[in-house]
C-alpha positions in Angstrom: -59.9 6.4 -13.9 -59.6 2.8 -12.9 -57.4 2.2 -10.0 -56.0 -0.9 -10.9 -54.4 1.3 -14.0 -52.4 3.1 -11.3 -50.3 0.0 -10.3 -46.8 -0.6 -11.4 -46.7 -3.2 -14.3 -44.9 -5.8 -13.3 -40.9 -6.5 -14.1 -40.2 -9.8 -16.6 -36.7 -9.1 -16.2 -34.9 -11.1 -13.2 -38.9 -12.0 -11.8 -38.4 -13.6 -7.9 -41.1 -16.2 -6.4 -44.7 -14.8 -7.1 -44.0 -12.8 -10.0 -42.6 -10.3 -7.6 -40.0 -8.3 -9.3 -36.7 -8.4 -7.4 -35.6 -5.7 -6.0 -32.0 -4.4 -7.0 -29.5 -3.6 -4.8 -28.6 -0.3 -4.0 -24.9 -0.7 -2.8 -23.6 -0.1 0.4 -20.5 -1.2 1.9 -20.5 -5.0 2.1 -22.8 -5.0 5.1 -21.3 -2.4 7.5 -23.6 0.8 7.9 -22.9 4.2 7.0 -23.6 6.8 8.4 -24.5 10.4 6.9 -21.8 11.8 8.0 -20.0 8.7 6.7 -21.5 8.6 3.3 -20.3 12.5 3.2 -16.7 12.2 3.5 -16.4 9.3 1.1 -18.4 11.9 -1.3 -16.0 14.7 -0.6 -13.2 12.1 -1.4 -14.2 11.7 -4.8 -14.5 15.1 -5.2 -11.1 15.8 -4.8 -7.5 16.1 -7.2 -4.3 16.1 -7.0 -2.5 19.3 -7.5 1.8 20.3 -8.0 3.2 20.6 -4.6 0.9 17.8 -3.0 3.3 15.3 -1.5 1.8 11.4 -0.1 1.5 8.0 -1.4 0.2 6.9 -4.4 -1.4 3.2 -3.7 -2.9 1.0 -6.2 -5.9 -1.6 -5.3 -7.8 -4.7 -6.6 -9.9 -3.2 -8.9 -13.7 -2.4 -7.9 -12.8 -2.1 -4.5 -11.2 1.6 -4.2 -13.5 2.6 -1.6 -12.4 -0.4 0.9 -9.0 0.3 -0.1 -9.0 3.6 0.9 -10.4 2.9 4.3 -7.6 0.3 4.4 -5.1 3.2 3.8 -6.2 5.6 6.2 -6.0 3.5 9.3 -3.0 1.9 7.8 -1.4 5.7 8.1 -3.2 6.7 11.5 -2.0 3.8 13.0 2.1 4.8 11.7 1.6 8.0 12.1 1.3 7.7 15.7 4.1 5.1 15.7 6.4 6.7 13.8 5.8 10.4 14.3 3.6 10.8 17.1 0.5 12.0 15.1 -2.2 11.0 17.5 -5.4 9.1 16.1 -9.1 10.7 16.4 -11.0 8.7 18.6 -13.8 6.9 16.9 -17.3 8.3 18.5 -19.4 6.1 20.3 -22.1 5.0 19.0 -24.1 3.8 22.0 -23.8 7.4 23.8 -27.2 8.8 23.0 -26.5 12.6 22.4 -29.2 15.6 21.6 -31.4 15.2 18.4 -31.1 18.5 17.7 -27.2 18.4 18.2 -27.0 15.4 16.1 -28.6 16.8 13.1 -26.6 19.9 12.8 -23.6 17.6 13.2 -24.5 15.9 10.2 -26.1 18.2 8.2 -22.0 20.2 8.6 -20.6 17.0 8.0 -22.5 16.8 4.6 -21.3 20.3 3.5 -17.9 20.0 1.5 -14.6 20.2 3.2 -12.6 23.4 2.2 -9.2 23.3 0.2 -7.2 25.3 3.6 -9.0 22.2 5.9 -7.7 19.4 3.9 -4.3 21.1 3.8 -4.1 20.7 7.4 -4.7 17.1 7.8 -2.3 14.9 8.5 -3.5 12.0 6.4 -5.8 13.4 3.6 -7.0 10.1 1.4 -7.9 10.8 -2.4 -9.8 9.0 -4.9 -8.7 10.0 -8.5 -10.5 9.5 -11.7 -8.8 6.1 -12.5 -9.6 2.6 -11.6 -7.2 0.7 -8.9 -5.8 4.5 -8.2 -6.0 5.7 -4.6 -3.5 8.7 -3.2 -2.9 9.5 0.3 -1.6 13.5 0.7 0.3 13.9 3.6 1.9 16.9 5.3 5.0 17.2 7.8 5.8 15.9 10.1 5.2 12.7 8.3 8.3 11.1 5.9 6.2 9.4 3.2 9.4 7.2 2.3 10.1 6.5 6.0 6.4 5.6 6.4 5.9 3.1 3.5 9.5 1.3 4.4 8.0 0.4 7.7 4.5 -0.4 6.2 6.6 -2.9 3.9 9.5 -4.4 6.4 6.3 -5.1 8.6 4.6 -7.1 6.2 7.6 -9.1 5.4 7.4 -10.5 9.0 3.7 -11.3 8.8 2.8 -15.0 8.2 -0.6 -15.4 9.1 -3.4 -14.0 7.1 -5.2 -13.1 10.6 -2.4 -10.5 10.9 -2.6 -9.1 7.5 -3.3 -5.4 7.7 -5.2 -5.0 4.2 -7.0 -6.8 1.8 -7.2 -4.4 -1.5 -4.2 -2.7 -1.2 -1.1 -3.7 -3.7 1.6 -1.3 -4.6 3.0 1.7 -2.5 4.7 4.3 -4.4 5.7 7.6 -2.2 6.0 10.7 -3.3 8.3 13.2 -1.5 7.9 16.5 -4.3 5.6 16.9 -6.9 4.9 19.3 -10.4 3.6 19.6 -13.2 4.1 16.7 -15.5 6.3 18.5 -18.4 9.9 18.9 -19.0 10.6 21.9 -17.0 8.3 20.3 -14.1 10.3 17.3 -14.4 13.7 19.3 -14.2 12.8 21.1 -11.3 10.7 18.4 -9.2 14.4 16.0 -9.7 16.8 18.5 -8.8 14.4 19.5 -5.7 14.4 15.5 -5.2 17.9 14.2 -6.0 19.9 17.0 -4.2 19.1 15.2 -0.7 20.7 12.0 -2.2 23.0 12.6 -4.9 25.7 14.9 -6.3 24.1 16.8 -9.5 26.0 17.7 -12.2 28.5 21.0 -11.8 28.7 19.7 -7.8 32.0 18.5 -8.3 34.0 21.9 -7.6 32.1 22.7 -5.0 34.1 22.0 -1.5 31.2 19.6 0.2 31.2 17.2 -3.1 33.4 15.0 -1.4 31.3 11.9 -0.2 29.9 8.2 -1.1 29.0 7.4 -4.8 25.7 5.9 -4.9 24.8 3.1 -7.4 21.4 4.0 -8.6 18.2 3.2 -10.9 15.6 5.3 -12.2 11.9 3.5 -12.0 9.3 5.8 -13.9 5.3 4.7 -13.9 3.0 6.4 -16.4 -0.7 6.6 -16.2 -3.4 8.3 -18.3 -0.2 10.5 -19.7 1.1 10.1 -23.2 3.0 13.8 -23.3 6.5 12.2 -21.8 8.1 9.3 -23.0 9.9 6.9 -20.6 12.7 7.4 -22.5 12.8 10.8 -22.3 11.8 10.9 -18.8 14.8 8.4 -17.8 17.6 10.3 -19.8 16.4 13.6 -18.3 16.6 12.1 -14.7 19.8 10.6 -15.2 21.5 14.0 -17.1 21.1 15.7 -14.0 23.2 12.8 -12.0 27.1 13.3 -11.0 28.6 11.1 -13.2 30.4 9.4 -10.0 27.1 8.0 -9.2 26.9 5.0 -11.9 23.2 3.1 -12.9 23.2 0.2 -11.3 20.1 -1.9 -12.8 20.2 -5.0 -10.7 21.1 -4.1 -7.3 21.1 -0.3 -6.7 21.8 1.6 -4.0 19.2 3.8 -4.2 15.9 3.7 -6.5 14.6 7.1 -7.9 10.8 6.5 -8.6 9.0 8.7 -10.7 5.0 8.7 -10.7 3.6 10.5 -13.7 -0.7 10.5 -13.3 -2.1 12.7 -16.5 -0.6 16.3 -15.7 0.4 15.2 -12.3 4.4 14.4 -11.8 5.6 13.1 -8.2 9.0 12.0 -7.1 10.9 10.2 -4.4 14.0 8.5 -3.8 13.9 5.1 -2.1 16.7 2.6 -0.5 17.9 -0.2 -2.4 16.1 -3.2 -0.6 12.6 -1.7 -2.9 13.2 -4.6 -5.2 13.6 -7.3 -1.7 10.2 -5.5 -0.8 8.3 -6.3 -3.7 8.6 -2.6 -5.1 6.7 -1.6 -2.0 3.7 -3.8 -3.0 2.5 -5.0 0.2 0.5 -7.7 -1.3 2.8 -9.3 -2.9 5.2 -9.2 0.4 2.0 -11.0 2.3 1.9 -14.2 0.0 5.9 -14.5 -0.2 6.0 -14.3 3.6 3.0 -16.7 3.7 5.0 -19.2 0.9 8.0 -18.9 3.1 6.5 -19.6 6.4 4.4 -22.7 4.3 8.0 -24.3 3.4 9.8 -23.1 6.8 7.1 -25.5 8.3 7.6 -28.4 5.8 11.3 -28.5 6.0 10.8 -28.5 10.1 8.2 -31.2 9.7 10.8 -33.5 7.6 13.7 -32.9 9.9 11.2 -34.0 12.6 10.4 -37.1 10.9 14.0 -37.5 10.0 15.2 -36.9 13.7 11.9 -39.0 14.8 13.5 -42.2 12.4 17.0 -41.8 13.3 16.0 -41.8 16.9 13.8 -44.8 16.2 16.8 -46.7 14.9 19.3 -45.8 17.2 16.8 -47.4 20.3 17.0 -50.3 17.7 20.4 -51.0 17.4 21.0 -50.4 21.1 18.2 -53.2 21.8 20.3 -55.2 19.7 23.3 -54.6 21.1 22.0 -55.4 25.0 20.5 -58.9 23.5 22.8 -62.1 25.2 25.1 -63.7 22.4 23.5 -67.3 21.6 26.1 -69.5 22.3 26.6 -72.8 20.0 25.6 -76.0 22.1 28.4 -78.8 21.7 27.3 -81.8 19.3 26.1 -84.9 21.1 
């Protein structure tokens, strides 16, 4: 056989310098390296679903950039959880620290294998990609509050002006979920009742003895994604048939916010204070370019009042000058 008919013929599709064909990129992760063990977990993390009970965050992203979101996330809730409930963060290994080959490859090699369900259930921060585009979920377990957590997130952000001090980049909307079912009417009617009894007087509550208390104002704020069994309409009048009617909807300025996140058969709950709307619905992008807006026209209104207090200063030196020049006197006539 001739050898030459053993070479590769060459590509005429995207041809470099030389005729060379160009070679095509093979991904990555925008220039940091992975490891195996790295490239494993994001693997298992793709593998993985949500399920009724799970309780977290759900988190939308920019689109095409799920997988930097959802490193953005985790150390987003490390770094809260230890904050706000003490959860302590695994230290990252070192990488200089040259360790046994033999070690290092059985590490790996049981870092590739797949994670058990009973594992996962024991972390405190468990990240999820789903099967849906711009749709990350972070599963949580006690002792963390997912409402307490993404309030903090969210005030945080509100006080951040520079983009230095931003703590993400692909992240946008945080929706947490306290209790979660199946996404159908029962599942709805138990997951609320399970939800709304830590917040509001249900229905048949008024004889009993401890239904004395506040009246909250509320609204009920469902999202629907790859669903199309329940309606919003339905979903809203169920919600809201199980309220006391001494709490009264309140559209515009609520008390409390009942969000309902409905994911194919997947229906998650929570019940949220009434600054959500102040916090941009909890989308933390959104809070990052109002703060940066406000902190661009805090700075012009300080730099006209300096050049206001910069004039006003200039003409009072003015009129002072004029006021310490000697009166001309009139000569007499000769």
């Amino acid at each position: 056989m001739d050898p030459s008919a053993k070479r590769k013929e060459p590509s005429h599709h995207g041809n470099g310098s030389n005729d060379r064909p160009v070679k095509r990129s093979k991904g990555g992760s925008n220039g940091r390296w992975q490891t195996p063990h790295q490239r494993a977990k994001l693997d298992a993390i793709k593998s993985k679903s949500l399920e009724a009970g799970d309780v977290g965050i759900s988190t939308t992203c920019v689109k095409g950039k799920e997988r930097q979101a959802l490193g953005e996330l985790l150390d987003i809730c490390e770094e809260y959880g230890e904050k706000l409930f003490d959860i302590k963060r695994e230290e990252p290994a070192n990488d200089d620290e040259e360790e046994d080959i033999e070690a290092s490859i059985k590490k790996e090699v049981q870092a590739m294998k797949p994670s058990t369900k009973a594992k996962d259930k024991d972390l405190s921060f468990d990240p999820i990609r789903l099967g849906l585009d711009c749709l990350l979920f972070m599963r949580t377990k006690a002792p963390v509050d997912p409402v307490k957590l993404v309030h903090q997130i969210c005030k945080d952000a509100k006080g951040v002006n520079s983009k230095l001090e931003r703590r993400s980049r692909f992240i946008n909307r945080f929706t947490p979920v306290t209790a979660s079912t199946k996404a159908t009417e029962a599942g709805l009617e138990e997951v609320a009742k399970k939800v709304l009894k830590e917040h509001f007087h249900l229905v048949g509550d008024e004889e009993k003895p401890e239904a004395e208390g506040e009246a909250y104002t509320y609204a009920i704020r469902p999202t629907f994604r790859a669903h199309n069994t329940l309606s919003r309409d339905k979903v809203i009048t169920k919600v809201a048939s199980l309220i006391s009617p001494r709490h009264k909807v309140n559209l515009s300025s609520p008390d409390k916010v009942i969000l309902i996140e409905i994911y194919q058969t997947f229906c998650g709950m929570s019940v949220v204070e009434g600054d959500w709307d102040s916090l941009k619905r909890y989308n933390v992008h959104e809070i990052y370019m109002s703060a940066a807006r406000s902190a661009t026209e805090a700075s012009e209104k300080k730099d006209e009042k300096d050049e206001k207090d910069e004039k006003d200063e200039k003409d009072d030196e003015n009129k002072k000058d004029e006021d310490k020049a000697p009166e001309q006197k009139d000569e007499p006539e000769t």
